[in-house]
KEDO-272994 format. One record per residue (C-alpha): x, y, z. Coordinates in steps of 0.02 Angstrom, whole numbers, plus 50000, padded with zeros to 5 digits. Layout:
% residues N
XYZ ...
This chain:
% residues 731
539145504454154 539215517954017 539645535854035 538325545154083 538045539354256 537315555654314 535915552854189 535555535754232 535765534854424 535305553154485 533235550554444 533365534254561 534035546254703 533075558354654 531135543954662 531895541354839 531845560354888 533885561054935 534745576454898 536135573554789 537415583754662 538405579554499 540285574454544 541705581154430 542545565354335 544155561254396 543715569354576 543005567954740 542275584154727 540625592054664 540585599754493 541635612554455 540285625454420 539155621454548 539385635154687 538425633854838 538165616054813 537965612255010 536375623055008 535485608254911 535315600055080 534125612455153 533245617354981 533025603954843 533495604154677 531965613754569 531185600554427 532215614354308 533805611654396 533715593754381 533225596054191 534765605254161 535955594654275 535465578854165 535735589654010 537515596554052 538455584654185 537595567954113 539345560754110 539685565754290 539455554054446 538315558754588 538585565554757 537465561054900 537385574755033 537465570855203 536375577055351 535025572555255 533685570755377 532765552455422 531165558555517 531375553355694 532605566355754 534285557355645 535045562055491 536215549855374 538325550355394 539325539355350 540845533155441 542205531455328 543645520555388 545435521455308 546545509055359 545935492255291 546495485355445 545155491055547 543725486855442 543385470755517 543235478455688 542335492155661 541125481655570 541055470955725 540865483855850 539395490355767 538765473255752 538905468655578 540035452655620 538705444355710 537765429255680 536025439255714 536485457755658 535745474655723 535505478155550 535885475655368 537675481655313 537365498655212 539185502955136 540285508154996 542115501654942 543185513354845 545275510954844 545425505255018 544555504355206 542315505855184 541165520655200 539735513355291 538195523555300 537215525255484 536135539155542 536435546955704 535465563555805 535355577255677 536375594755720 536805601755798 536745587655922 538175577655796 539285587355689 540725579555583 542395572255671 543975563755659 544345548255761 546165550855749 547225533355745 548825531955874 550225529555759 550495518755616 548245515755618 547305524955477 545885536855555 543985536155530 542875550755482 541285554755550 540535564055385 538935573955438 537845588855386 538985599755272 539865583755165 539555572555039 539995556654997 540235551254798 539245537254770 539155518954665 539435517554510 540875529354480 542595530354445 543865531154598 545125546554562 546265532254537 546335524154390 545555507154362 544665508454546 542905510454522 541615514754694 540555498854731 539065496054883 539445481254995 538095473655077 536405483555012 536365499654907 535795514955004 534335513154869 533645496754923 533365499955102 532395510255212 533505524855300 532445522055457 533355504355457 535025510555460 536135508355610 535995523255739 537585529755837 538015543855942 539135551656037 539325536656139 540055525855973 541015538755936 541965539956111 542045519956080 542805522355941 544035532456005 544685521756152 545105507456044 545805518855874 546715529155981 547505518356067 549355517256059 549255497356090 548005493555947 549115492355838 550025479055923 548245467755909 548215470855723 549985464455677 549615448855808 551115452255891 551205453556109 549365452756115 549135449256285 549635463556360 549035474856235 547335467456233 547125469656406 547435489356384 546205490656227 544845480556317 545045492556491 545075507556381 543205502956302 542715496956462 543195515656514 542175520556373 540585511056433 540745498056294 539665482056328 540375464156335 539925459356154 540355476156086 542105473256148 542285455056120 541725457755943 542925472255922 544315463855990 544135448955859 543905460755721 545525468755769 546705452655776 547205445255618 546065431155527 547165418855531 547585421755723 547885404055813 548545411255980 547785410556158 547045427456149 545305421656088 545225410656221 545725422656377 544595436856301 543215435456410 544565433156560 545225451756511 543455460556517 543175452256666 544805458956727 544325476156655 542805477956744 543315473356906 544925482656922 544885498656847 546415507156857 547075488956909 548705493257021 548945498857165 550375512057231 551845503857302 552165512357469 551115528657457 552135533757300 551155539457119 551015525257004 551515536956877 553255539156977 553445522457015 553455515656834 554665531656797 555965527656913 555855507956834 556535514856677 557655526456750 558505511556851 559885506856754 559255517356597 559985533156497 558765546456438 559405556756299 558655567856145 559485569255959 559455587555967 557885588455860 556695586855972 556435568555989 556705559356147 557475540956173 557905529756309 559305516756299 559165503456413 559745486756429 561125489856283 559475492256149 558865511256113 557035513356119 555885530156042 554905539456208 553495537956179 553525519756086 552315505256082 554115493856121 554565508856255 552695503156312 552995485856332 554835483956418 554085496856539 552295483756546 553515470356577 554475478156704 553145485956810 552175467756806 553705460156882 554215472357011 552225476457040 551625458356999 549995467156929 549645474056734 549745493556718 548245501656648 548435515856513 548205531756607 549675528256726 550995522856572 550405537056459 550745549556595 552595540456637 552955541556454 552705560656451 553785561556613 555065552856523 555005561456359 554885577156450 556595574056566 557565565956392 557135581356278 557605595556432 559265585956488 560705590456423 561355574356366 561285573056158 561625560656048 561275556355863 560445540355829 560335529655665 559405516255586 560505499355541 562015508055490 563235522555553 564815528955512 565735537155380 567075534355247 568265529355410 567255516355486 565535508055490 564395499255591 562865488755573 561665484555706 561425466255675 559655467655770 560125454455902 559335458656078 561035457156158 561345472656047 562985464355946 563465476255783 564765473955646 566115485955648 567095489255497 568555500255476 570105499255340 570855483055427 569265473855418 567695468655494 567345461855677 565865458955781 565745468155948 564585470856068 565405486856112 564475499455991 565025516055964 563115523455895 561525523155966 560405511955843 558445514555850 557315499555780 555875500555720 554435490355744 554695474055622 556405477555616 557365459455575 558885451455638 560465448855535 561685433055566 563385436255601 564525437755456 565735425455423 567565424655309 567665414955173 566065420155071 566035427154897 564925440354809 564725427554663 563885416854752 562615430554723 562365429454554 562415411754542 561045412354680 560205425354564 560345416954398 561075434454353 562165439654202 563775448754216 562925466154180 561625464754320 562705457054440 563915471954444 562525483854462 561765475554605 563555473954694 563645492554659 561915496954729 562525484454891 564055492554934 563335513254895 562125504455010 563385503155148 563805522055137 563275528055292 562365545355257 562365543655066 561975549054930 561265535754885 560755528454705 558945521254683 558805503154612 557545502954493 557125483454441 555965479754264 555605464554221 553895454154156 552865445054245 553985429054315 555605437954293 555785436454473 555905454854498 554915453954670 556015438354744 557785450054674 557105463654785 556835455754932 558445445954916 559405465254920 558325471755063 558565454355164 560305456255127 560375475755211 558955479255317 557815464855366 556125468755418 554275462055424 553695472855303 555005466755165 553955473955026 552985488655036 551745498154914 552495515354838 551515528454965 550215542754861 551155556954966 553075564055006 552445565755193 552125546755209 553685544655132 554795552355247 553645543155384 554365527655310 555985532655302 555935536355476 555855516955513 556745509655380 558675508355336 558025503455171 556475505155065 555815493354942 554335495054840 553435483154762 552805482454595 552575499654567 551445505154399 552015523554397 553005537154483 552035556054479 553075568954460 552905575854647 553245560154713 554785558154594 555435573754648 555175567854833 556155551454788 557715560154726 557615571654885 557685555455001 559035546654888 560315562554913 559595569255079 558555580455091 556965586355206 555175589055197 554135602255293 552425599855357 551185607155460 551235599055642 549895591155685 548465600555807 549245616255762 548955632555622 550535635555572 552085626455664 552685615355546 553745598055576 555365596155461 555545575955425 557395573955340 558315556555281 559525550155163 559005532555134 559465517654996 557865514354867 557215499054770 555675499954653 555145485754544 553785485754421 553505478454234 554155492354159 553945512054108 553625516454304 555025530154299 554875543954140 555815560354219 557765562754191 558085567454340 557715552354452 558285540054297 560135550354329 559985545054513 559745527654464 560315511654437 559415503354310 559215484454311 558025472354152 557765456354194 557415442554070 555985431954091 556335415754200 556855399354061 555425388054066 555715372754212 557195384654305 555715388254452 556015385154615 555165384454771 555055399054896 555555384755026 556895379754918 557315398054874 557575406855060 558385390455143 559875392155010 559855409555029 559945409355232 561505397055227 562355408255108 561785425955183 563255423255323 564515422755188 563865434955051 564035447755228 565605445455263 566095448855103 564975464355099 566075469655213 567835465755175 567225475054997 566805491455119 568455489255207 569175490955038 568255507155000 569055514455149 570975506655111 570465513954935 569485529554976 570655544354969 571695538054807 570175537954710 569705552154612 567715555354617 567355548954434 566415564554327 565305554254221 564015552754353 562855564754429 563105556254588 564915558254611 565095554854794 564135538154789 565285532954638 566705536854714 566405524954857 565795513454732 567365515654632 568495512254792 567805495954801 568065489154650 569745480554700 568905468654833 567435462754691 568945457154562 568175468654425 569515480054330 569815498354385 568095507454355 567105493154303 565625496354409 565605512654392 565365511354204 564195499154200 563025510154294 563425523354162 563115511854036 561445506354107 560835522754121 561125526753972 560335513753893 558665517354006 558605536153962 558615531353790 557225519753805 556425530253910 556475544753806 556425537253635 554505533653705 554135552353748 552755558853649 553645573653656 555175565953560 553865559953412 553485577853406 555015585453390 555675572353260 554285575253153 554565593553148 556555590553124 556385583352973 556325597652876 557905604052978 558125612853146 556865623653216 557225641353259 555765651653346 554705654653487 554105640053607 552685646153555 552745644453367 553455625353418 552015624753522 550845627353384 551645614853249 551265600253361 549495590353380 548905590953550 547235580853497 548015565253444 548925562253627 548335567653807 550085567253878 550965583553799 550935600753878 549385609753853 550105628153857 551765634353793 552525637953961 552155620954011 553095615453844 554585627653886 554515618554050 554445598454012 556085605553882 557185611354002 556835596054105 557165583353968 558705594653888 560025581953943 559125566353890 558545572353722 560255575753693 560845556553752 559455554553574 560445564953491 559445580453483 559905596753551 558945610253622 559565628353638 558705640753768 558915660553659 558815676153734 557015681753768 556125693753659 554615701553632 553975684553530 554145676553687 555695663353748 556475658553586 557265642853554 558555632653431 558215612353401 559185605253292 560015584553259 561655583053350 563135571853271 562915560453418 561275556753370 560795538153433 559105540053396 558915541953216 558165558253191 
């Protein structure tokens, strides 16, 4: 497809009499000088508007309007779904999955989840909506009257994603044809997005229990049998092989005939009755920031929590020997949040690891709720834990450490030289450091360098979860949502860090928070705040700002020698029966820190001086010499802001003009000598050049080019570059 969509797909919209408007490249939005644009819904474009939107946005995509009506009382909106995971059922539900379908599937794919397009009542009988996912599910929009939706062939905002139609283009089909929905879909929809045990049915994990409360919440919702059947099959994973499938029509039965389903033991609430379950034997507590727990059974739990959700299932089933329907548990878990966050007992809880430079503990994930202490003397395992650990959902079970093991086994495991080896030890055991700071582990390597497999060997080692690999998120917010349920992130093959997120990623690495609007509200905001370990991996060139290369440890790998593969069979059953070891002596290398701790002087060639430090106490219990890790992770560094740098456009610049000696003026005068046409990627004002300067002022001068900040004057901010005697890039 060329470039000037606009100009070749607009007339075909235009032959099928659908309103439509040119969308600014790079955006989801109409063009930039197009005010009013909404009011093309109600009043056509004139044959001169047209004429002059072909002439002057031919380049730009096109935006169909919505509302636009069908002539029997319905107008087109799209839903657009976006969590990929729910895809399958929604197509189901609206009967797209079946062998004879209502209708032909009219949709668009863009970076992730579908936009398919329906019509439903026109306003303002239907207006757009949210149907909001329960935690951890993506939601689905109900676009109406008012939006638009950019259409096929166009470039996603993304780069290299392009918008494509699924099933038939909105062209090739009549819009009387489309699917119709309502408010009744819509409610549907609801019961089984919003449902706190969906998600449970997606991941294919305790689907019995929480199918039965998705199917009684449609029923509820005055689903029919196949609408529910279908849904429920879209929502379970495709490669399902459990006995759900089979006792599906058993639950809607079950559904339909019960209602409410249980009865109330001895003229007491239901609602009371699964609150004093918990209670029995159960401690109720908040963290002081207004988030309530419940530990029970040696194991703390999140109120309200899909696992809170299903011990509480569980428990009520026994002692009630009947399932608990929805209403009922959502109304105990807001008694029980409600009597943890107004009590007056307090406690901090943590994620895998707690402690400070006196004494650690790791939760080891076991049910029987067995952690690792480690103090100065040693390591021990105890069932007898001092912190209150929260897991969440995926989180993975550690073996028990045992004596004996050795940290080279690591790098023989690894196929690692010297030079990585010591950085990853030194990344393990900052790692450890309950509360941080904590360095970031940044992993480049080509294709078969095993980048991916050294990854998820570290994160197996500290924090082993389901989700062992996980995409870098678009925004901070998600971010911090992740944080919230891992020990430690890693993220997979990553293709480039933005600046915002960068900045978010050094925030998390030292601690740090992030406030956001609450949501439902105008103004109360939520403040999300963690200190967590990091581990990107990509090819290479993901990371380009100072600041988060100076938080970083920096690790190349070589490509893989040809016929040194292995297996992934091969691979994780030698790792699991050396994991036990390399633990233990994890540890006994964190008991060191703490002999080692206060005699150590926090080394001043870092910018993370605290982590070092620890890292530095360490050293004695790896066999490296005094301050061997620690300069190794200077020396790395180093050696990546150089790259890193040396590959700055900027730094081109500035070389070129420093051959003829060092520059004294304005920014702007600097400004002016470079050639902005010849690369996209250098500031495109003067302020914005003063700016990336400032921010690149200690790497340039790692290159060997120094950058003095003047007094201001009337010219403007005034500024001395010149080539410094340590200069390692060859000016």
């Amino acid at each position: 497809m060329g470039a000037d969509i606009f100009a070749t797909e607009a007339p075909k919209y235009w032959d099928k009499g659908l309103p439509i408007v040119p969308v600014e490249p790079g955006t989801k939005r109409p063009a930039r000088s197009l005010k009013g644009w909404d009011g093309f819904l109600s009043s056509p474009a004139s044959e001169a508007t047209k004429s002059k939107w072909l002439k002057n946005f031919s380049d730009h995509g096109v935006g169909l309007l919505l509302g636009h009506p069908v002539g029997d009382g319905t107008s087109v909106v799209v839903l657009d779904i976006d969590d990929d995971r729910l895809v399958r059922a929604v197509r189901g539900f609206l009967g797209f999955n079946r062998t004879e379908q209502r209708a032909l599937l009219v949709a668009k794919r863009g970076k992730k989840g579908l936009t398919i397009f329906l019509r439903a009542p026109s306003e303002p009988k239907f207006k757009s909506t949210t149907v909001r996912g329960a935690e951890g599910i993506g939601n689905i929009d109900v676009l109406s009257a008012g939006k638009m939706t950019v259409m096929p062939p166009f470039d996603h905002p993304e780069p290299g994603i392009r918008y494509v139609f699924e099933g038939v283009s909105v062209l090739d089909i009549e819009l009387g044809s489309l699917v119709k929905i309502s408010s009744r879909e819509i409610n549907i929809l609801r019961a089984f997005v919003g449902s706190e045990h969906t998600l449970a049915l997606l991941e294919g994990s305790e689907t019995h229990n929480a199918g039965l409360q998705v199917v009684l919440a449609m029923v509820r919702a005055g689903a029919t049998d196949e609408e529910i059947s279908d849904t429920i099959l879209g929502l379970l994973p495709e490669n399902y092989d459990g006995n759900s499938v089979k006792e599906l029509p058993g639950w809607i039965t079950w559904a339909r005939e019960n209602g409410d389903v249980a009865e109330q033991p001895d003229g007491e609430s239901l609602t009371a009755a699964l609150v004093k379950l918990l209670r029995d034997g159960a401690e109720l507590f908040h963290d002081g920031q207004g988030n309530a727990f419940a530990t029970a059974e040696g194991l703390t739990l999140r109120v309200p929590s899909h696992a809170l959700g299903v011990k509480l299932r569980s428990r009520a089933y026994h002692a009630l020997s009947k399932p608990i329907g929805f209403g009922p548990l959502r109304e105990a878990m807001a008694t029980l949040e409600a009597v943890a966050l107004h009590g007056d007992t307090v406690y901090r809880v943590h994620t895998r690891t707690a402690g400070d430079v006196r004494g650690i503990e790791v939760d080891l994930g076991r049910r029987d709720g067995r952690v690792v202490q480690i103090t100065r003397d040693g390591w021990a395992v105890t069932s007898a834990a001092s912190f209150r650990f929260v897991r969440g959902d995926g989180f993975g079970e550690l073996p028990e450490p045992v004596r004996g093991g050795r940290l080279r086994d690591l790098q023989t495991f690894l196929r690692l030289d010297e030079e990585n080896f010591l950085l990853i030890v030194a990344f393990l055991l900052n790692a450890l450091r309950p509360g941080g700071p904590f360095f970031i582990l940044l992993v480049e390597g080509e294709q078969s360098s095993g980048k991916s497999l050294l990854a998820e060997v570290i994160k197996r080692i500290l924090d082993p979860n389901r989700a062992v690999r996980m995409r870098l998120p678009e925004k901070d917010h998600d971010l911090m949502i992740q944080a919230k349920e891992f020990a430690v992130l890693n993220f997979d093959n990553a293709s480039g860090v933005k600046a915002d997120m960068s900045d978010a990623l050094c925030t998390l690495a030292t601690g740090g928070g992030l406030a956001v609007r609450r949501l439902y509200t105008d103004g109360e905001l939520s403040v999300l705040s963690f200190c967590r370990p990091l581990i990107i991996n990509g090819i290479g060139g993901f990371v380009t700002r100072p600041d988060l290369m100076d938080r970083s440890i920096p690790i190349r790998l070589p490509p893989l020698p040809e016929g040194t593969r292995r297996t992934e069979e091969e691979i994780w059953r030698e790792f699991d029966r050396l994991l036990p070891g390399l633990l233990g002596a994890l540890y006994e290398a964190a008991a060191s820190a703490m002999r080692n701790y206060d005699a150590v002087e926090p080394p001043t060639t870092l910018r993370m001086a605290d982590a070092a430090r620890w890292i530095r106490a360490a050293e004695e219990a790896v066999g490296v010499p005094p301050g061997g890790l620690v300069q190794a992770i200077r020396d790395a560094q180093d050696a990546f802001v150089v790259e890193s740098v040396n590959d700055d456009p900027i730094v081109t610049k500035l070389r070129a003009v420093l051959k003829k000696g060092p520059f004294n003026g304005s920014v702007g005068d600097l400004f002016d000598r470079f050639d902005f046409v010849e690369t996209r990627n250098l500031p495109r004002t003067p302020s914005q050049l003063s700016r990336h300067l400032k921010r690149l002022r200690p790497a340039l001068a790692k290159v060997g080019i120094g950058v003095e900040f003047l007094p201001r004057t009337r010219q403007g901010q005034l500024i001395r570059i010149e080539a410094t005697p340590s200069n390692d890039g060859g000016v």
